[in-house]
N, C-alpha and C positions, 0 to 999 in steps of 0.2 A: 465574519466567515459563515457562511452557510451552503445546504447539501444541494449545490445545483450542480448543471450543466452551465457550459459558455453563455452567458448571458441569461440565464434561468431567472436570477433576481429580479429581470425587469419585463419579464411579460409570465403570465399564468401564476395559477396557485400555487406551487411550488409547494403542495403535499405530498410529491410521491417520488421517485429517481428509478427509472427502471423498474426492479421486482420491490421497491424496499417501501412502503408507507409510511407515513411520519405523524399522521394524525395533525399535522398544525401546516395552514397556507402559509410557508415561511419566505415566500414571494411576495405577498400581501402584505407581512410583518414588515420584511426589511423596508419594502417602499412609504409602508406606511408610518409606522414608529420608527424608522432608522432614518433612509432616505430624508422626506420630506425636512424631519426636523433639521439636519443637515443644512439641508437647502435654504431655510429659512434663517438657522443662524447666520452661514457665511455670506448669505446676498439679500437679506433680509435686517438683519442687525436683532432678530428676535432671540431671545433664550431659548436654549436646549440643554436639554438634563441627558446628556450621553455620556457613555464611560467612554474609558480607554480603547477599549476592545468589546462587541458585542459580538461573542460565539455561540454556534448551534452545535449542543452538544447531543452528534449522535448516538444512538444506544440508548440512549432518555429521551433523546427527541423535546428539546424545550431549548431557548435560547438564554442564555445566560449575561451578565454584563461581569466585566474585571476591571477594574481601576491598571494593571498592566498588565502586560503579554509575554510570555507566558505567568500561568497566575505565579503566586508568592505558597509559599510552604509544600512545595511539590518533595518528593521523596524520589530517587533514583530505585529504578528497578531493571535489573540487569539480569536479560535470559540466555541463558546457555545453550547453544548446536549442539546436544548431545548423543549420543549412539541410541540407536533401535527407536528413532524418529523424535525422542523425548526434546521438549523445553523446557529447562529448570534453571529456577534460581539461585540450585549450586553448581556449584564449577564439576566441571567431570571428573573422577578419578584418574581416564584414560586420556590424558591431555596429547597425544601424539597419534591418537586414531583419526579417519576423517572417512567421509559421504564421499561418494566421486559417480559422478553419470557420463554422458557423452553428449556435447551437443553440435547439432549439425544445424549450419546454416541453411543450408538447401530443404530444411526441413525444418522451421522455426515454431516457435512456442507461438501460437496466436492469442490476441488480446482476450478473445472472445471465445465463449463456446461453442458456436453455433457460424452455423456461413449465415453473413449478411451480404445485403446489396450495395451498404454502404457504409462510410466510415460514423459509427452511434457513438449518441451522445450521453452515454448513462452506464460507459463500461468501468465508471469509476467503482459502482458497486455490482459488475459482475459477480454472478456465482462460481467461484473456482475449483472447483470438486472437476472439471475438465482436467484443468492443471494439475492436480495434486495422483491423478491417476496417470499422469504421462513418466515415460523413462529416465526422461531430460530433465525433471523437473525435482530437488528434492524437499521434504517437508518436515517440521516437527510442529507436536504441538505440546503444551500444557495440556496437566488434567483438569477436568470441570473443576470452575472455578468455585470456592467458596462464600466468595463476597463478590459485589461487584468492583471493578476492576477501571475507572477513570482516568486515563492517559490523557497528556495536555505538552504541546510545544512539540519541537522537533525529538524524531526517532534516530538515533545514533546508532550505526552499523560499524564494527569493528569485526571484517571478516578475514582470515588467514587461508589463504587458497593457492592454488597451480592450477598450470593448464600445460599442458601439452604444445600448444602453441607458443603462439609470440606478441599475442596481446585476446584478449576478451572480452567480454560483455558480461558483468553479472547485475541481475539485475535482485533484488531483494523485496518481496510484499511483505505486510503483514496483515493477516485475515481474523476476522471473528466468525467462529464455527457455531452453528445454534445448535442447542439439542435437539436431536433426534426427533423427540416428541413435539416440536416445535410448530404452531398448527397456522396451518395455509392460508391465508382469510378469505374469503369468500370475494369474488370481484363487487369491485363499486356498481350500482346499477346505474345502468346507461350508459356505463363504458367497458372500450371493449379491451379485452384479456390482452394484455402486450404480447406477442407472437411467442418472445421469447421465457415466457413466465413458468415458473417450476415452483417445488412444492417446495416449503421453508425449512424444513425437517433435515437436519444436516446441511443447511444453507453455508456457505460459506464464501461470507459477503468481505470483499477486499476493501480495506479503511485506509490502507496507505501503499502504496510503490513507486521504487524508482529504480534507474538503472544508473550502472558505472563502468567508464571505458576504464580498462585497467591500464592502459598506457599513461595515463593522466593519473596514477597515484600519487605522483610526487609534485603535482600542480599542473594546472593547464597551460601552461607556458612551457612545462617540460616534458614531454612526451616522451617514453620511454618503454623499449619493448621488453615483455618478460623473459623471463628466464626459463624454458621450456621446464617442467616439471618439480621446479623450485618452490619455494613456499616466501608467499609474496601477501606485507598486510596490504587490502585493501578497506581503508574506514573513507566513510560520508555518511550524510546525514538526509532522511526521507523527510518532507516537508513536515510543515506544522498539523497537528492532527488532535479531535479534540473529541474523543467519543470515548464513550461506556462498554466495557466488556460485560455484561452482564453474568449474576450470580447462574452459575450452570452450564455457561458457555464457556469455551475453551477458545485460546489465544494460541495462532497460526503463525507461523512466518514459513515462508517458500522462496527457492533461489534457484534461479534459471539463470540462462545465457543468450536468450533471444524475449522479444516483448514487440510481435513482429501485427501489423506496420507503427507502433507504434515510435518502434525506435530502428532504423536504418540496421540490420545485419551487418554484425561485424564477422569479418574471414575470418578471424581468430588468425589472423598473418599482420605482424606491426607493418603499417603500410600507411600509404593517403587513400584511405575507404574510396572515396566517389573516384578513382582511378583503378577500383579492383576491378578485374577481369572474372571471365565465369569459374578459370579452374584455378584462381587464387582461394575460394571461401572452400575450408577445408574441415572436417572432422576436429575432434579436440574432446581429450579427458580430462573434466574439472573435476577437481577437489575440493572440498570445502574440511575443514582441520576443525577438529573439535575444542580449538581453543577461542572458535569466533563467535560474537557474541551480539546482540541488540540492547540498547540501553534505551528507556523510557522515562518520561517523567511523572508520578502518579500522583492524582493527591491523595493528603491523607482521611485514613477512613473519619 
């Protein structure tokens, strides 16, 4: 696993994704130390010394090898949606409070900052500081971390939510926020500045998202509409992720209801989507319940 784009692995150096530098050609790596050897055991009959798993552990920017996936001695770290935007590792006092915004289809959270000409290949580590200042959109974070902070495998989502409607879209990120003082690098010479490139300083570089139709809580074979205002679990789980929070950066998570084009607009009406009409996709107030929570796997220090 490594920090590309579609197909990134097998053409260019594969140092940089967007705004984010990585200091190691890890396009050159995989072809050269991964690929290759690969190739030469399965249709060559030659030895190769590869692990189980070769990951690029962003935040450190180095490739790692594991005998299995996810590693062995990892520790559960389980953060809390708590009031006045807090993510903490204890449970809230106020367990029956909740975050609630509005989200409008006709008016959807876009992937990106910025209008493009076309759909980019590097919005996996967008800067989110867009998002995190929209209505629609709500945020906690942790305070500056004290150590560095190494998540590995899948991120588990156990969120407790309503909506006003009859089904929805939530979708959940989780972001690493740099400090403040976090200093811009100067461009590579002889290449030019990416259009979309901003300063590092409050960066807040997205490491993991996905979204969840809430009609499919109960399985995707059973589709089922909510309960207008009810308080409804929805848990899944964000892919596998294998990066460093680093000492002094703070750990994000953000919860929307659109993730637009990435994911088709849902009415927020239990319906068959690609048969909605224009005055089906409707207004809708989410909730999100402060007993919902993100579980990660960390290793240990």
């Amino acid at each position: 696993m490594g920090p590309w784009s579609h197909g990134g692995w097998g053409r260019g150096p594969g140092d940089r994704l967007g705004n984010l530098g990585f200091g190691v050609k890890t396009g050159e790596f995989f072809r050269e130390q991964i690929q290759f050897p690969f190739f030469m055991k399965h249709l060559k009959d030659k030895g190769a010394d590869l692990p189980e798993a070769y990951m690029f552990l962003t935040g450190i920017n180095e490739f790692r090898r594991h005998d299995v996936w996810p590693p062995k001695n990892l520790t559960a770290m389980t953060l809390h949606l708590d009031a006045a935007g807090r993510l903490s590792t204890t449970a809230p006092k106020e367990a029956t409070g909740f975050e609630e915004y509005v989200s409008d289809p006709k008016h959807p959270v876009p992937f990106i900052g910025y209008v493009g000409d076309a759909m980019t290949s590097d919005y996996m580590t967008e800067d989110q500081r867009f998002a995190s200042s929209r209505t629609d959109v709500l945020t906690w974070q942790t305070e500056s971390l004290d150590r560095d902070v190494v998540i590995a495998g899948p991120i588990k989502v156990n969120l407790r939510a309503s909506s006003s409607g009859t089904d929805s879209d939530f979708v959940v990120k989780v972001i690493d926020v740099y400090p403040n003082g976090y200093p811009t690098p100067a461009p590579t010479p002889g290449q030019p500045v990416p259009a979309n490139a901003v300063r590092m300083g409050g960066y807040q570089q997205l490491v993991r998202g996905e979204p969840f139709r809430a009609k499919f809580r109960h399985g995707f074979d059973k589709p089922e509409p909510l309960k207008p205002n009810e308080l409804a679990p929805i848990d899944f789980e964000l892919p596998d992720a294998y990066h460093a929070f680093r000492k002094g950066h703070r750990i994000m998570v953000q919860v929307q209801s659109s993730w637009f084009p990435l994911v088709d607009r849902n009415p927020q009406k239990f319906m068959e989507i690609p048969q909605a009409a224009a005055a089906d996709f409707q207004k809708a107030t989410q909730r999100i319940y402060r007993t919902s929570s993100i579980q990660m796997m960390v290793e240990a220090r």
